[in-house]
N, C-alpha and C positions, 0 to 999 in steps of 0.2 A: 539514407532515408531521412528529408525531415523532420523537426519535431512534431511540426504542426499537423503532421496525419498519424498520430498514433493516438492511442485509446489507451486511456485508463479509466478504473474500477476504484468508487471511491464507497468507502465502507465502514460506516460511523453510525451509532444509532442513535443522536444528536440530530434530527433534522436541520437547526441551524448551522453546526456546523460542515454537513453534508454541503448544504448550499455556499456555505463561504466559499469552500473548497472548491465546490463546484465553477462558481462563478471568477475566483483567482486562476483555474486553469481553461477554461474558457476565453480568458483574453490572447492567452496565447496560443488560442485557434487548436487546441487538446480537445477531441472527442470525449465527455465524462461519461460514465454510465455511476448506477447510484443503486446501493444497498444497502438497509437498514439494520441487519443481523447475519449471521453466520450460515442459517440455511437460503435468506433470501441473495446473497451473495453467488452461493453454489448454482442458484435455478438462473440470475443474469449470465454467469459463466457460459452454462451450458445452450444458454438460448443466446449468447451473442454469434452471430455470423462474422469470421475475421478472428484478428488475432486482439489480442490485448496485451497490452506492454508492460502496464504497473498498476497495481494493486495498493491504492493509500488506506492500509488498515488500522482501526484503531484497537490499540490491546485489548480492551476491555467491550466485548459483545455480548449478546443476549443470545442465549443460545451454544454458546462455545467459545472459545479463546481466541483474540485474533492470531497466534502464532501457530495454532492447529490448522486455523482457516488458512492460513498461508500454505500450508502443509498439502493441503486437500486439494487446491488449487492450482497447486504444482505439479500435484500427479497426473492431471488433467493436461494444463501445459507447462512443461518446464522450463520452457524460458524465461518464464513470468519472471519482472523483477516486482520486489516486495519494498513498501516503505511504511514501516511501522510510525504510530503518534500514537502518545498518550498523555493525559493531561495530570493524574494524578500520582502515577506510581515507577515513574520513568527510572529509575537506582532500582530500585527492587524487581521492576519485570525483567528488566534490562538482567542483572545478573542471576534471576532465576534461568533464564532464556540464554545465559554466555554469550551476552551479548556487552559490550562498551555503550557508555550514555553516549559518547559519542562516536557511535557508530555510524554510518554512512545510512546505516540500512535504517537509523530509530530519530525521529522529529520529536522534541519535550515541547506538550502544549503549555500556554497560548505561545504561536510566532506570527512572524510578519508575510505578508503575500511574498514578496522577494525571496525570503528564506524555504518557503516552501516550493518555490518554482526554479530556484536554484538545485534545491536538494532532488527536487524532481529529474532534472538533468542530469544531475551529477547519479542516481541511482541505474540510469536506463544507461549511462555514458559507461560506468566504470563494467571493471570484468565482475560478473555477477560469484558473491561472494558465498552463497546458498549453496551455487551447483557442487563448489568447491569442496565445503562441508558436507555435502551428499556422495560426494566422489569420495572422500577422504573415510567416513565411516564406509 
């Protein structure tokens, strides 16, 4: 499948940078869908028709955590690949979460459009690292 017909789900309560995002994965002909918090997230889920491939979450939402909201989202569908950013507390969420800064799965804001459409690829390309820790507990 190529890139260019999949969907992702981008979920920042930042309206600018929802749009950045938005408009960095738009060039590369990426279907966006947009939510502003943790329940309105849940409700484009369940009201999209189709699959959705990645989820660009920001840690910190209104409403709920984004690594819960990952969580929730998955149980829905689990294929879903997850790609966390956050701007402020990337060390600290990162190893509350057992996760590496530089994890495949975690973006430290601010980056560059390339780096976020690199990591886009490289999250949806590689074997999803979630399922794994879900299979393993």
């Amino acid at each position: 499948m190529s890139m260019s017909n999949r969907t992702i789900l981008v979920v920042d309560d930042e309206s600018a940078q929802r749009k950045l995002i938005r408009g960095i994965l738009q060039q590369e002909a990426y279907r966006v869908l947009e939510a502003s918090d943790y329940n309105a997230a849940l409700v484009v889920q369940k009201g999209h028709i189709g699959e959705i491939d990645l989820v660009v979450i920001d840690l910190r939402l209104p409403g709920g955590h984004g690594y819960d909201l990952s969580t929730s989202l998955r149980a829905m569908e689990p294929h879903l690949r997850i790609l966390f950013v956050s701007g402020s507390a990337g060390a600290e969420l990162c190893k509350f979460f057992d996760m590496s800064v530089n994890d495949v799965q975690f973006l430290q804001k601010p980056f560059e459009p390339a780096e976020l459409l690199q990591r886009v690829k490289l999250v949806m390309e590689s074997p999803d690292p979630l399922a794994d820790s879900a299979a393993a507990g």
